[in-house]
mmCIF entry with sequence, helices, sheets and N, C-alpha, C, O atoms, coordinates in Angstrom:
data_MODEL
# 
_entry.id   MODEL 
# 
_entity.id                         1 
_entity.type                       polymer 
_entity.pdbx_number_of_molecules   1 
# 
_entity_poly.entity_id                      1 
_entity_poly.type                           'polypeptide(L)' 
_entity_poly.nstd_linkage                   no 
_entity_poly.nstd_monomer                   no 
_entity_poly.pdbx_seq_one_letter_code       
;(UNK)(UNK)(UNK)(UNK)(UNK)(UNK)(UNK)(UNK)(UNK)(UNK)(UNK)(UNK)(UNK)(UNK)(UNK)(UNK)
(UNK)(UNK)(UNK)(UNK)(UNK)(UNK)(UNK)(UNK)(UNK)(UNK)(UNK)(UNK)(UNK)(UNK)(UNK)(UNK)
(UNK)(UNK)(UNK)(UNK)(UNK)(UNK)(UNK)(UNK)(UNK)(UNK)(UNK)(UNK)(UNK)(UNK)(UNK)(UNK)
(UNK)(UNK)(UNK)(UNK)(UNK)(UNK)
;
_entity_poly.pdbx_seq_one_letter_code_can   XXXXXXXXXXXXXXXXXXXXXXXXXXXXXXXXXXXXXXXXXXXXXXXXXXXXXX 
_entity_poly.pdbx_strand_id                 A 
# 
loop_
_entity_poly_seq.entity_id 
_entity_poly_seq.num 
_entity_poly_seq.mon_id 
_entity_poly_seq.hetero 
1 1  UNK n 
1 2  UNK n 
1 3  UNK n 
1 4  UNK n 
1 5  UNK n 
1 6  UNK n 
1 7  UNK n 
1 8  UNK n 
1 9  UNK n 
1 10 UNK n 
1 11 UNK n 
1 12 UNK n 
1 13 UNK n 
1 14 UNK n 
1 15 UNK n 
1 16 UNK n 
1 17 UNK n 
1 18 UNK n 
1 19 UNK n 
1 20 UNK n 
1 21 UNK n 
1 22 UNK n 
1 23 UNK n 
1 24 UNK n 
1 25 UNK n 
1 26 UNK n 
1 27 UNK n 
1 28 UNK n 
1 29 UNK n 
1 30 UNK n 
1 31 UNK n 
1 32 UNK n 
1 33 UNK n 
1 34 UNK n 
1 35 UNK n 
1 36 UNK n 
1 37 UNK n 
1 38 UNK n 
1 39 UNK n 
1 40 UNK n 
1 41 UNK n 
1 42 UNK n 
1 43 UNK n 
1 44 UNK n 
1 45 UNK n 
1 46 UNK n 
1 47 UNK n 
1 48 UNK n 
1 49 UNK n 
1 50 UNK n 
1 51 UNK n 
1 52 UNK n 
1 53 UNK n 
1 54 UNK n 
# 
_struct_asym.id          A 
_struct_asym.entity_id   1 
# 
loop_
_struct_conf.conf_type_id 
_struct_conf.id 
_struct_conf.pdbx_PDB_helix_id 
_struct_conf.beg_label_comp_id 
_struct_conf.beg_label_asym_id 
_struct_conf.beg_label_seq_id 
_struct_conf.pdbx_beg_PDB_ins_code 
_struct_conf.end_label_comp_id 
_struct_conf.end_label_asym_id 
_struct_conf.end_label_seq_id 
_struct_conf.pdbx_end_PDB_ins_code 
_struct_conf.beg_auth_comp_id 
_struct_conf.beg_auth_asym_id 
_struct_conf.beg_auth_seq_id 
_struct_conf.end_auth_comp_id 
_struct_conf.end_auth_asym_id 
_struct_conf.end_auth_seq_id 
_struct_conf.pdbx_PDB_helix_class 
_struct_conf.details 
_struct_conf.pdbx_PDB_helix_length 
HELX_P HELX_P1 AA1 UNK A 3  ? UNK A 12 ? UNK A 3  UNK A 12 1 ? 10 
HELX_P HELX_P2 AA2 UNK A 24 ? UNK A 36 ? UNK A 24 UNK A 36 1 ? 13 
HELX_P HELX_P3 AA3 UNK A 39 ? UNK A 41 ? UNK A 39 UNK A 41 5 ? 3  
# 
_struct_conf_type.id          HELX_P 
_struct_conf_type.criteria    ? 
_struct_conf_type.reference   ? 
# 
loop_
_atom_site.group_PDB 
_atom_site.id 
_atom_site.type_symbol 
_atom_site.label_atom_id 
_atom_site.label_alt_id 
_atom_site.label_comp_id 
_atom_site.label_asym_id 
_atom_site.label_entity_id 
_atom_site.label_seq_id 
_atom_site.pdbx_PDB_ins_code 
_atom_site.Cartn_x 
_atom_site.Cartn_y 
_atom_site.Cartn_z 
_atom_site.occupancy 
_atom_site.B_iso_or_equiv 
_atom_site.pdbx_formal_charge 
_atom_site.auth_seq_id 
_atom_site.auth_comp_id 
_atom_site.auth_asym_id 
_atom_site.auth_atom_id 
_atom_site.pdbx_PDB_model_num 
ATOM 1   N N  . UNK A 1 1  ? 17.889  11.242 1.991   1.00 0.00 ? 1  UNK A N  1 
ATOM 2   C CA . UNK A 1 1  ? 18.494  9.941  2.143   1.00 0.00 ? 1  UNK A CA 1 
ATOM 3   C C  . UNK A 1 1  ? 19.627  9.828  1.122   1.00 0.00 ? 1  UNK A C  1 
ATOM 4   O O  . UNK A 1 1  ? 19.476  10.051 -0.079  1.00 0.00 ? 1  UNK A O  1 
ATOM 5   N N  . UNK A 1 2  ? 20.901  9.421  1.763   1.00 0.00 ? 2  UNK A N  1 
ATOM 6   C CA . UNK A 1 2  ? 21.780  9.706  0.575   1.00 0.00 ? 2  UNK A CA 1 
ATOM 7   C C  . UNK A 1 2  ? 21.433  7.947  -0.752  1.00 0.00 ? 2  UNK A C  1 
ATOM 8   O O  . UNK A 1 2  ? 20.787  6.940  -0.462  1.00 0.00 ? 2  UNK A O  1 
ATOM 9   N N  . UNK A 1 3  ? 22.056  8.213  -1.893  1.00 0.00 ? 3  UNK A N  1 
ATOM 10  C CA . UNK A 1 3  ? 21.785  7.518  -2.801  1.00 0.00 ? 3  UNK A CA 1 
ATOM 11  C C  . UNK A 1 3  ? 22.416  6.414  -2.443  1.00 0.00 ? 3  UNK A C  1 
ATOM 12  O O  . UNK A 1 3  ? 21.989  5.378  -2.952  1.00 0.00 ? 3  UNK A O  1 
ATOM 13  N N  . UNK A 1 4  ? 23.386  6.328  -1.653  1.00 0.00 ? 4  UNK A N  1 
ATOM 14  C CA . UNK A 1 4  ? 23.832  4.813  -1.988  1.00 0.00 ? 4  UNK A CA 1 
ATOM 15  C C  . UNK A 1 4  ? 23.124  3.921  -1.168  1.00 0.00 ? 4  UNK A C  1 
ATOM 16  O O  . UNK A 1 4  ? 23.233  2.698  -1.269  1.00 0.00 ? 4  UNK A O  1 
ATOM 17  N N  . UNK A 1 5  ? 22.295  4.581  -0.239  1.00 0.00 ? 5  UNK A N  1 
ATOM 18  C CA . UNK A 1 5  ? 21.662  4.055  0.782   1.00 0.00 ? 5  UNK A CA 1 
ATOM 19  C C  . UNK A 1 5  ? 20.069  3.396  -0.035  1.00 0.00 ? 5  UNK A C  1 
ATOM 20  O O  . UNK A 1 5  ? 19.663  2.243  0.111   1.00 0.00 ? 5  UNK A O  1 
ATOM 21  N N  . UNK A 1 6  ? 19.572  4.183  -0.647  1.00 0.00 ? 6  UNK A N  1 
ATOM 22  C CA . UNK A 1 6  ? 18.786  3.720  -1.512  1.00 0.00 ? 6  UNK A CA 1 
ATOM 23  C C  . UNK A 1 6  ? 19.238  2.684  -2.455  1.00 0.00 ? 6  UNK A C  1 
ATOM 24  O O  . UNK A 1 6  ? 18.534  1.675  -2.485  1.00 0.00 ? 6  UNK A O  1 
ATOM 25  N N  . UNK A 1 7  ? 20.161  2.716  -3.153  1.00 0.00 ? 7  UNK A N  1 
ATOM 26  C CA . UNK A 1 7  ? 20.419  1.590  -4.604  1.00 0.00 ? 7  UNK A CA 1 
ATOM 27  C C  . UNK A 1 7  ? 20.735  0.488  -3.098  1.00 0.00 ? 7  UNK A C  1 
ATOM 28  O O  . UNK A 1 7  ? 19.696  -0.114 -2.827  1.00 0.00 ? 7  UNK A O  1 
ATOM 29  N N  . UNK A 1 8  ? 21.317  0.309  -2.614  1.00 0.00 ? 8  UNK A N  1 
ATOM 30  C CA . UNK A 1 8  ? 21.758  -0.690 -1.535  1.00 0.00 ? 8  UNK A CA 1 
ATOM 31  C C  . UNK A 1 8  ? 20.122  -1.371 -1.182  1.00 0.00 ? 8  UNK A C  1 
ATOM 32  O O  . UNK A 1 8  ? 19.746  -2.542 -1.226  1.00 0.00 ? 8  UNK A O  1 
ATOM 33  N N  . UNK A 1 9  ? 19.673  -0.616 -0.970  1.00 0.00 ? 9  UNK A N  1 
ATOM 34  C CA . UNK A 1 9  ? 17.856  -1.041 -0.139  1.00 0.00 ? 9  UNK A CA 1 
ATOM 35  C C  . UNK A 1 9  ? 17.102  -1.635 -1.359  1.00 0.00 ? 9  UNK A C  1 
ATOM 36  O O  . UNK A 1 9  ? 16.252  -2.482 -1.081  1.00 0.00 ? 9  UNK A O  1 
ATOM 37  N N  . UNK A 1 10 ? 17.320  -1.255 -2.946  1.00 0.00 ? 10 UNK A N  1 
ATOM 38  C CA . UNK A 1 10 ? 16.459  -1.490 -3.810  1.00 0.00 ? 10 UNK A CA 1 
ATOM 39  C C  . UNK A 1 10 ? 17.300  -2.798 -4.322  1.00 0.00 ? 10 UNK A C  1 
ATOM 40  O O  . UNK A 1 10 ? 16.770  -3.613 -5.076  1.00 0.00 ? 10 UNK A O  1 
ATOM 41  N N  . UNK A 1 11 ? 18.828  -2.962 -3.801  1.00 0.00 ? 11 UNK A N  1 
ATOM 42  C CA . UNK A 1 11 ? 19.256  -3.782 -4.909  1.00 0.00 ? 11 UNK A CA 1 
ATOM 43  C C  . UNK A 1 11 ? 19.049  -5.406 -3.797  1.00 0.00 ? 11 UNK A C  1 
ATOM 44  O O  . UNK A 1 11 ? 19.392  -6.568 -4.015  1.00 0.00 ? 11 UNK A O  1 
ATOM 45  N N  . UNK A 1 12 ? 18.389  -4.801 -2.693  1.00 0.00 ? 12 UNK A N  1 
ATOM 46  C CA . UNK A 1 12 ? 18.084  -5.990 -1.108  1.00 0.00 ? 12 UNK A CA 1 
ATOM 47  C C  . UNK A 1 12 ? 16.691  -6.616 -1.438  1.00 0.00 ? 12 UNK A C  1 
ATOM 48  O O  . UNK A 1 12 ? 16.461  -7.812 -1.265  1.00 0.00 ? 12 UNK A O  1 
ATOM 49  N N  . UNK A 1 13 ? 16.164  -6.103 -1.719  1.00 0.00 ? 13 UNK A N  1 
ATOM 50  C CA . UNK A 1 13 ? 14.450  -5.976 -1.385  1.00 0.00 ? 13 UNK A CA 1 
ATOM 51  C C  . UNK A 1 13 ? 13.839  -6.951 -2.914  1.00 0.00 ? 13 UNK A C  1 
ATOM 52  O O  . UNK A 1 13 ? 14.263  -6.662 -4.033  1.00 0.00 ? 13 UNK A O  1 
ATOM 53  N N  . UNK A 1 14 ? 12.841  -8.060 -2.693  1.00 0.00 ? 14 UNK A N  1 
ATOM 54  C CA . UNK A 1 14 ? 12.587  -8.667 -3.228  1.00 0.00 ? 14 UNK A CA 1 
ATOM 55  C C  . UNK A 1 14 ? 10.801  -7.898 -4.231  1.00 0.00 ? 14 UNK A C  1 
ATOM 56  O O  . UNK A 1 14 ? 9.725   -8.494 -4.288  1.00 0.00 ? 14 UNK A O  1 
ATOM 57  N N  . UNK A 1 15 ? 10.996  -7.038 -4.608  1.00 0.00 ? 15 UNK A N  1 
ATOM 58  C CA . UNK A 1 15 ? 10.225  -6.658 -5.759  1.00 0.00 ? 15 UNK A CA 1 
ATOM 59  C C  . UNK A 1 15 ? 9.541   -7.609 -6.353  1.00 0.00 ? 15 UNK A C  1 
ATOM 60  O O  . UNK A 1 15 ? 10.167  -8.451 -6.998  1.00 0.00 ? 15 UNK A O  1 
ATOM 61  N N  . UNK A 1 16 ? 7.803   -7.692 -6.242  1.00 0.00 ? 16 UNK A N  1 
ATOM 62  C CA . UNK A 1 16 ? 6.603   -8.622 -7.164  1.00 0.00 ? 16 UNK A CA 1 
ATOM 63  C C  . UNK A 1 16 ? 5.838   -7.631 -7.131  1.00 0.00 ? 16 UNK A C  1 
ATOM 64  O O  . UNK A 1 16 ? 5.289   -7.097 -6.167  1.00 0.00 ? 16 UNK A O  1 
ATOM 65  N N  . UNK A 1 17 ? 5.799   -7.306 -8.598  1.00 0.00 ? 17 UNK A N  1 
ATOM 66  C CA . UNK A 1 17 ? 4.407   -6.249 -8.946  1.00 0.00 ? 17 UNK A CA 1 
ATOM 67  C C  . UNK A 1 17 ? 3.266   -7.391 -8.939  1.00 0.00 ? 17 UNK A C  1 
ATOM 68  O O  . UNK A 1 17 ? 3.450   -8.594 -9.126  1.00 0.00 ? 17 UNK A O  1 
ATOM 69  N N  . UNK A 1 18 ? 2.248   -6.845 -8.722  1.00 0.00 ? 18 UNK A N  1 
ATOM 70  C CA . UNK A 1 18 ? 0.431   -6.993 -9.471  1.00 0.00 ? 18 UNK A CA 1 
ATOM 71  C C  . UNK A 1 18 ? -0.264  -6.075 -9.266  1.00 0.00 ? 18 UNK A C  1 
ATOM 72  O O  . UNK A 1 18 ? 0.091   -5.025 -8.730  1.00 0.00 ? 18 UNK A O  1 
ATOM 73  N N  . UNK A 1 19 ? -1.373  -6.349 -9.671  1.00 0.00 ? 19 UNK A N  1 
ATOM 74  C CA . UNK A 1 19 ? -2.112  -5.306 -9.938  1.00 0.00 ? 19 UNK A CA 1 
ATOM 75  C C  . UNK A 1 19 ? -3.038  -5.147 -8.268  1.00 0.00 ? 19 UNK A C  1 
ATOM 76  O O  . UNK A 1 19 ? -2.919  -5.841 -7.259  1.00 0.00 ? 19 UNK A O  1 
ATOM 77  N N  . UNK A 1 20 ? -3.876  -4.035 -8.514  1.00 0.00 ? 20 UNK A N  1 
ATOM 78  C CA . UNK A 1 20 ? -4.568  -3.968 -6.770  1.00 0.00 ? 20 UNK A CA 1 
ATOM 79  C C  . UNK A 1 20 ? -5.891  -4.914 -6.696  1.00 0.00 ? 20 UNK A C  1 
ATOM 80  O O  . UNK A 1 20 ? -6.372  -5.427 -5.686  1.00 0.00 ? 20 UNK A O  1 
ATOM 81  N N  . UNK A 1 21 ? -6.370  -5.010 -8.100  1.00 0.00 ? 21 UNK A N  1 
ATOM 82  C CA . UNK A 1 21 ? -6.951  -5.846 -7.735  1.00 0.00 ? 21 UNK A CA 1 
ATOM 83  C C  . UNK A 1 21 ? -6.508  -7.487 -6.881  1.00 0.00 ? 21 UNK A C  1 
ATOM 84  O O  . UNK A 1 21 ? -6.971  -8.239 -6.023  1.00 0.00 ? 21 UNK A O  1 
ATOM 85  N N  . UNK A 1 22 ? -5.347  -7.377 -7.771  1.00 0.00 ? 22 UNK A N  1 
ATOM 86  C CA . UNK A 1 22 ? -4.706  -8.746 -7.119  1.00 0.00 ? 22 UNK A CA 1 
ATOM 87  C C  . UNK A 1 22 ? -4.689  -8.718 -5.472  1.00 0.00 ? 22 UNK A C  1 
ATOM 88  O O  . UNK A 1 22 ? -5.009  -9.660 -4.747  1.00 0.00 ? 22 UNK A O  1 
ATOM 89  N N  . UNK A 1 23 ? -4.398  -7.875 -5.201  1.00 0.00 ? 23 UNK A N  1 
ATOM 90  C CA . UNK A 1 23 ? -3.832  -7.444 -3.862  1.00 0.00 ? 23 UNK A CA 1 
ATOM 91  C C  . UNK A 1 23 ? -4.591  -6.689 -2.793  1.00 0.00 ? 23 UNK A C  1 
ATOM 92  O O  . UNK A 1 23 ? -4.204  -6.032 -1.827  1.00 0.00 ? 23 UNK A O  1 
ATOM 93  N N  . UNK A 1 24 ? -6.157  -7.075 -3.406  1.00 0.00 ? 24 UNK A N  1 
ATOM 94  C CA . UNK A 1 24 ? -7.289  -5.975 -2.520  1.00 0.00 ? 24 UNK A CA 1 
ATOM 95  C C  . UNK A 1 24 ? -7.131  -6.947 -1.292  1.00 0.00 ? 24 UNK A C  1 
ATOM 96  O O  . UNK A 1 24 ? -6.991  -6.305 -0.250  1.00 0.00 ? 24 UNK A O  1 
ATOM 97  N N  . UNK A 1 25 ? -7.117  -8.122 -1.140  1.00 0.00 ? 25 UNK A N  1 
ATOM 98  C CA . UNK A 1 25 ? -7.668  -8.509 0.002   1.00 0.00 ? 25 UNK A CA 1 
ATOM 99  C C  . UNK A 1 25 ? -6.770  -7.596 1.294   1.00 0.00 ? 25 UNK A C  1 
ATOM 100 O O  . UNK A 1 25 ? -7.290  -6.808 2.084   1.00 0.00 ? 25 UNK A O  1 
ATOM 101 N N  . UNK A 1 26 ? -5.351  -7.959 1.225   1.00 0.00 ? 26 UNK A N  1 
ATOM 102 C CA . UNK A 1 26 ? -3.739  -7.213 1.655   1.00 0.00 ? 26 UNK A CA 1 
ATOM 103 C C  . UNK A 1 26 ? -4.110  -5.759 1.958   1.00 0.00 ? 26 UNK A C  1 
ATOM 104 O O  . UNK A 1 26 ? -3.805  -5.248 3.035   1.00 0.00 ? 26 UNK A O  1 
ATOM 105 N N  . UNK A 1 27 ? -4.908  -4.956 0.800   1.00 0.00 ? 27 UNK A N  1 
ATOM 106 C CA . UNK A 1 27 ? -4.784  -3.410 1.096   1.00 0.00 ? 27 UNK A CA 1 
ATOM 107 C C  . UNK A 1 27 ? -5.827  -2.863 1.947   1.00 0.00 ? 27 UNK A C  1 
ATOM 108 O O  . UNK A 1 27 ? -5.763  -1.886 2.694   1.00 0.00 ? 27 UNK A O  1 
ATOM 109 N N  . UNK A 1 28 ? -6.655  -3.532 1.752   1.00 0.00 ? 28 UNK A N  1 
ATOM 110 C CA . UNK A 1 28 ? -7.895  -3.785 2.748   1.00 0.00 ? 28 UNK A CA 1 
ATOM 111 C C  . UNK A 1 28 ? -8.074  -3.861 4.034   1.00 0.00 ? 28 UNK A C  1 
ATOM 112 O O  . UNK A 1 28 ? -8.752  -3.242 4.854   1.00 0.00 ? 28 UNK A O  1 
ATOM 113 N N  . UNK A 1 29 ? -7.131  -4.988 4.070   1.00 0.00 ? 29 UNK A N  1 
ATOM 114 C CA . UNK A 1 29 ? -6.488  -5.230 5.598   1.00 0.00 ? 29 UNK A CA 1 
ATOM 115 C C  . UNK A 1 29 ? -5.695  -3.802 6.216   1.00 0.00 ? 29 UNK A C  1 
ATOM 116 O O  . UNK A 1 29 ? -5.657  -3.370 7.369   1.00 0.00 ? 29 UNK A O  1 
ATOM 117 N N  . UNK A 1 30 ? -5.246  -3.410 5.274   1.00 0.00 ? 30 UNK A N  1 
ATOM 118 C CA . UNK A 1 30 ? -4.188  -2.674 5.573   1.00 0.00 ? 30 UNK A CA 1 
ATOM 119 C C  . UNK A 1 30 ? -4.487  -1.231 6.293   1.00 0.00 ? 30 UNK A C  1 
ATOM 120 O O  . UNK A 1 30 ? -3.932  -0.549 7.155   1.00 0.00 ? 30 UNK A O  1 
ATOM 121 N N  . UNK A 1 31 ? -6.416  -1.067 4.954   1.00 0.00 ? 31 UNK A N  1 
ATOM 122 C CA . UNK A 1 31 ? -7.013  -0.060 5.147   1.00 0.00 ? 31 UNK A CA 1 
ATOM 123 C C  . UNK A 1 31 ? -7.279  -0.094 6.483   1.00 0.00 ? 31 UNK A C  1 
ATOM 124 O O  . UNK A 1 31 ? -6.805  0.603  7.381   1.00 0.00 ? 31 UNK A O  1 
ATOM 125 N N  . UNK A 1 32 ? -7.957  -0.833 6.522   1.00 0.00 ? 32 UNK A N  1 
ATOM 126 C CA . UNK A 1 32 ? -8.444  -1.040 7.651   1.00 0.00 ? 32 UNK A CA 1 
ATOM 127 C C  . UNK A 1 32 ? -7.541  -0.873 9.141   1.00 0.00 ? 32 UNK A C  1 
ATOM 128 O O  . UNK A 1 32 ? -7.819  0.009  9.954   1.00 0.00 ? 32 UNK A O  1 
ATOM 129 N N  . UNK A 1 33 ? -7.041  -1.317 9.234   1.00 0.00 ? 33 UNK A N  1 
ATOM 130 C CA . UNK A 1 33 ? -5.609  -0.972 10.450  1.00 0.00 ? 33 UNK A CA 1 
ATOM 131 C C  . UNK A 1 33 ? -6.056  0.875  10.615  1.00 0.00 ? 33 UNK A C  1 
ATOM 132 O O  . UNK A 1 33 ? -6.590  1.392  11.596  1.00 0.00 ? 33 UNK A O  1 
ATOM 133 N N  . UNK A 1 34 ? -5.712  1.436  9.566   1.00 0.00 ? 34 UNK A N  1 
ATOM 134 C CA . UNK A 1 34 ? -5.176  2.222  9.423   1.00 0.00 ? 34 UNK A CA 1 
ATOM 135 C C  . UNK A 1 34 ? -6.740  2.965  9.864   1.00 0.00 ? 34 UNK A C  1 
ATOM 136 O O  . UNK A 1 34 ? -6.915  3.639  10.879  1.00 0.00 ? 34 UNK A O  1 
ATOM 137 N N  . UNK A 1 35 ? -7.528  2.725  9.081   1.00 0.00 ? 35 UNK A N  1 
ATOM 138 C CA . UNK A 1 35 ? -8.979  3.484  9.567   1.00 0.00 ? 35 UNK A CA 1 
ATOM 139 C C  . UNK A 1 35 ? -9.076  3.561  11.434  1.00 0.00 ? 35 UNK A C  1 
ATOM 140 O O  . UNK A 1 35 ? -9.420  4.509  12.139  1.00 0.00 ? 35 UNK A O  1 
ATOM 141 N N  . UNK A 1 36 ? -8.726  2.481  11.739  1.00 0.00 ? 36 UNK A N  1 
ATOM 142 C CA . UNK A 1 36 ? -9.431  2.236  13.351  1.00 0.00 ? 36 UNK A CA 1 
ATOM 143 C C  . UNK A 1 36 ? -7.948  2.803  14.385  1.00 0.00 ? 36 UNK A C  1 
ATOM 144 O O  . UNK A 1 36 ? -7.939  2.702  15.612  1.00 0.00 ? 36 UNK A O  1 
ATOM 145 N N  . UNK A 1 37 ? -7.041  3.258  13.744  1.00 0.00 ? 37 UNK A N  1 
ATOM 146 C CA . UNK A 1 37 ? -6.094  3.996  14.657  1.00 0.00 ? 37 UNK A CA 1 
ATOM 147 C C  . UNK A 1 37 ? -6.108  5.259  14.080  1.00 0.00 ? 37 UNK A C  1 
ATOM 148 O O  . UNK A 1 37 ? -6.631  6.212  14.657  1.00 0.00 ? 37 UNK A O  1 
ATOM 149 N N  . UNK A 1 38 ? -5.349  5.388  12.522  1.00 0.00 ? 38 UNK A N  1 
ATOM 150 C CA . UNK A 1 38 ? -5.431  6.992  12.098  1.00 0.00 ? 38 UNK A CA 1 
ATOM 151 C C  . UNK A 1 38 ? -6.561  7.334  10.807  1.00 0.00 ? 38 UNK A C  1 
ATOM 152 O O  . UNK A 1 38 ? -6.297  7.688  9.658   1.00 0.00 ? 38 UNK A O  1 
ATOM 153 N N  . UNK A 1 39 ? -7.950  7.083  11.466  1.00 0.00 ? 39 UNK A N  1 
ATOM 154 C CA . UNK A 1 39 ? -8.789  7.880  9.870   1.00 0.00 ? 39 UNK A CA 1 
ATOM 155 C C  . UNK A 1 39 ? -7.986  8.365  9.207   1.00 0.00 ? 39 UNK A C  1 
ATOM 156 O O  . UNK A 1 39 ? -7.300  7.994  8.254   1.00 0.00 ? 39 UNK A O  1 
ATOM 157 N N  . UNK A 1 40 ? -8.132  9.494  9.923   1.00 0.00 ? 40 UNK A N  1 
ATOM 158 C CA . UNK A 1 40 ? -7.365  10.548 8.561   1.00 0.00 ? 40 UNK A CA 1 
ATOM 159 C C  . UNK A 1 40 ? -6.200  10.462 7.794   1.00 0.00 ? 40 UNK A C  1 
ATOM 160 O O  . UNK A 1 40 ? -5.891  11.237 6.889   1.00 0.00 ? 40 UNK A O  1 
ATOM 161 N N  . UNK A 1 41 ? -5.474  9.359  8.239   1.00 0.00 ? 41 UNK A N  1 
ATOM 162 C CA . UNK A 1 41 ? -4.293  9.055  6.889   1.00 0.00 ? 41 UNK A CA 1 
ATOM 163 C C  . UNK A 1 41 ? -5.101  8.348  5.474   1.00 0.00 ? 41 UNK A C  1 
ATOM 164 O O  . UNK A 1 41 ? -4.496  8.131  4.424   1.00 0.00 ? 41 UNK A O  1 
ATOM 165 N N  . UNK A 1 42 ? -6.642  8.030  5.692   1.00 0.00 ? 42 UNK A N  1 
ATOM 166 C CA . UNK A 1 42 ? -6.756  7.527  4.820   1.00 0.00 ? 42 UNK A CA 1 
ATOM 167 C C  . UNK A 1 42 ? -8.273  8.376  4.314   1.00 0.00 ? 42 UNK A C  1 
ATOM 168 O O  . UNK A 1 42 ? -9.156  7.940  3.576   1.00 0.00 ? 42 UNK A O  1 
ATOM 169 N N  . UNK A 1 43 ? -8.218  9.272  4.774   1.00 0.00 ? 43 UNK A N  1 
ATOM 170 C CA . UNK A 1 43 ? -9.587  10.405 4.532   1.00 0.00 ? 43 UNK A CA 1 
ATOM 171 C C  . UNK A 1 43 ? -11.208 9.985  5.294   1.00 0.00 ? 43 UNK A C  1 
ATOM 172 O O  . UNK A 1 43 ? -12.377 10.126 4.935   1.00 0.00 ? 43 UNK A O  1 
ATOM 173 N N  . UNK A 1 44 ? -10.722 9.576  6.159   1.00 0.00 ? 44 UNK A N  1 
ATOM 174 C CA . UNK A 1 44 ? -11.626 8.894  7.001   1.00 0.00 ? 44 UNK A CA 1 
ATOM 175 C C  . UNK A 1 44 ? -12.466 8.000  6.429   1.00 0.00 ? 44 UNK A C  1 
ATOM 176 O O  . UNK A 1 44 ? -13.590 8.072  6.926   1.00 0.00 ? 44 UNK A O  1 
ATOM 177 N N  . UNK A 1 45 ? -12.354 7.140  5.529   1.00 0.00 ? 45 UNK A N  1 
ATOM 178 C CA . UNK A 1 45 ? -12.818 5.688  4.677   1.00 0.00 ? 45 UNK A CA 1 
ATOM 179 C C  . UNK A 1 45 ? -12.069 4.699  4.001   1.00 0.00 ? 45 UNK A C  1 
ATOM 180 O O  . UNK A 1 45 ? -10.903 4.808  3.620   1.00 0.00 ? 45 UNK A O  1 
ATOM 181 N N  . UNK A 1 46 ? -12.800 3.752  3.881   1.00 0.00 ? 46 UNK A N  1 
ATOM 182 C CA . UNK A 1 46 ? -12.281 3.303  3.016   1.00 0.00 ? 46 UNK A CA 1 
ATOM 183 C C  . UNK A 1 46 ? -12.081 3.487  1.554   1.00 0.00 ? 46 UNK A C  1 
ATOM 184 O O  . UNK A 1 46 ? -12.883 4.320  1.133   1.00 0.00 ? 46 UNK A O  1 
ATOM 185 N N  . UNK A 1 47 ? -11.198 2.950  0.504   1.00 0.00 ? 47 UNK A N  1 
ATOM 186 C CA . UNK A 1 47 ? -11.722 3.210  -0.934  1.00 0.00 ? 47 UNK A CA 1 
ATOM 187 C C  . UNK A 1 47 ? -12.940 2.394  -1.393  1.00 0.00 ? 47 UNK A C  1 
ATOM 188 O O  . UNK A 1 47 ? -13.634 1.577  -0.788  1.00 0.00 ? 47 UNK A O  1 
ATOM 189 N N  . UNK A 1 48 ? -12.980 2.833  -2.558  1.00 0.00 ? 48 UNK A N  1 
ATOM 190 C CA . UNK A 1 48 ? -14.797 2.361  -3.416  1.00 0.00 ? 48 UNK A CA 1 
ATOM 191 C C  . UNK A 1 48 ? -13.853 1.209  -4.142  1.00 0.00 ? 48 UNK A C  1 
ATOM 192 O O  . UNK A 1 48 ? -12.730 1.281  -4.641  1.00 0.00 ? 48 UNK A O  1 
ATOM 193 N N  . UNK A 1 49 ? -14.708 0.211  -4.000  1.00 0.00 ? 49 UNK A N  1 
ATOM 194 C CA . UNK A 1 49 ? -14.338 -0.741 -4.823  1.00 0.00 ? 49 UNK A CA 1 
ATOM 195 C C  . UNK A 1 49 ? -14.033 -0.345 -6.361  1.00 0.00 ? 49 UNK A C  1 
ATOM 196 O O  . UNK A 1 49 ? -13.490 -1.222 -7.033  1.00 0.00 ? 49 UNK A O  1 
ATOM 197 N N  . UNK A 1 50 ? -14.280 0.688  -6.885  1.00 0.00 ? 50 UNK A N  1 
ATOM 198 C CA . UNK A 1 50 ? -13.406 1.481  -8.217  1.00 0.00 ? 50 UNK A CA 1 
ATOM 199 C C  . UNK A 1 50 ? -11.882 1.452  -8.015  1.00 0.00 ? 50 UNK A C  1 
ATOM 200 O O  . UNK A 1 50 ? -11.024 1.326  -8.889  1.00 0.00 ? 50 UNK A O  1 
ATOM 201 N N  . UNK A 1 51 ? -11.731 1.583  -6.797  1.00 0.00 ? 51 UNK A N  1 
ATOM 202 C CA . UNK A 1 51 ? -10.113 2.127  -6.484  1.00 0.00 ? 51 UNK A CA 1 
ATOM 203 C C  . UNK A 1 51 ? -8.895  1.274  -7.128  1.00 0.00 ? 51 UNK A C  1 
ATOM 204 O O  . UNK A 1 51 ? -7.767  1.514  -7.559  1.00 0.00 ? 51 UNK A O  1 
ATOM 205 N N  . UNK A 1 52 ? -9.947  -0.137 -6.916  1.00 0.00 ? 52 UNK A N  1 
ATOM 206 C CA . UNK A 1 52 ? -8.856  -1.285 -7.362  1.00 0.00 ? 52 UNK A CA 1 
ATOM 207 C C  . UNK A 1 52 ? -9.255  -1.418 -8.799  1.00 0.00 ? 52 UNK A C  1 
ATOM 208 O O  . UNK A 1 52 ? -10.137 -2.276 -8.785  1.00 0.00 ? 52 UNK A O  1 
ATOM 209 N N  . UNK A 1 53 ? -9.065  -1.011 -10.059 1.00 0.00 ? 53 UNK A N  1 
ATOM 210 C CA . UNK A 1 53 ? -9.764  -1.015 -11.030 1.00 0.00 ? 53 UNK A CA 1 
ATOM 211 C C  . UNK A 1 53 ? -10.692 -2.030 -11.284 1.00 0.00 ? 53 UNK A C  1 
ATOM 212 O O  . UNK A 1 53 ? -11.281 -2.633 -10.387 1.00 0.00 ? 53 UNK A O  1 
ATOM 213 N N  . UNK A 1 54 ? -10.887 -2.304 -12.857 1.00 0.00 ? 54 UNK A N  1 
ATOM 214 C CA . UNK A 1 54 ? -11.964 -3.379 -13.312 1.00 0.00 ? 54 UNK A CA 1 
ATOM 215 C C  . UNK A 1 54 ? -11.760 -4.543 -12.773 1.00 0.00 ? 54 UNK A C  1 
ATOM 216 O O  . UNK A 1 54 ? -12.513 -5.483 -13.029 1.00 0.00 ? 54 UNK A O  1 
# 
């Protein structure tokens, strides 16, 4: 991908970190999608509630 195409996309895109815990409910969902069409993009499970740390 050439670079200017990237700084252009990063300097567009509205960036909010948190943490995963913050964001389990979202990745979850997400897992999930992803379990019931492609297992194996996600090793055929879900993660352990470890995944999202403490």
């Amino acid at each position: 991908m050439p670079l200017a195409a990237l700084e252009a996309a990063v300097r567009g895109t509205r960036l909010h970190s948190r943490s995963a815990r913050e964001a389990r409910p979202e990745l979850e969902a997400l897992y999930q999608l992803l379990a019931e069409r492609y297992p194996q993009a996600i090793g055929g499970k879900l993660p352990p509630a470890g995944f999202y740390g403490p």
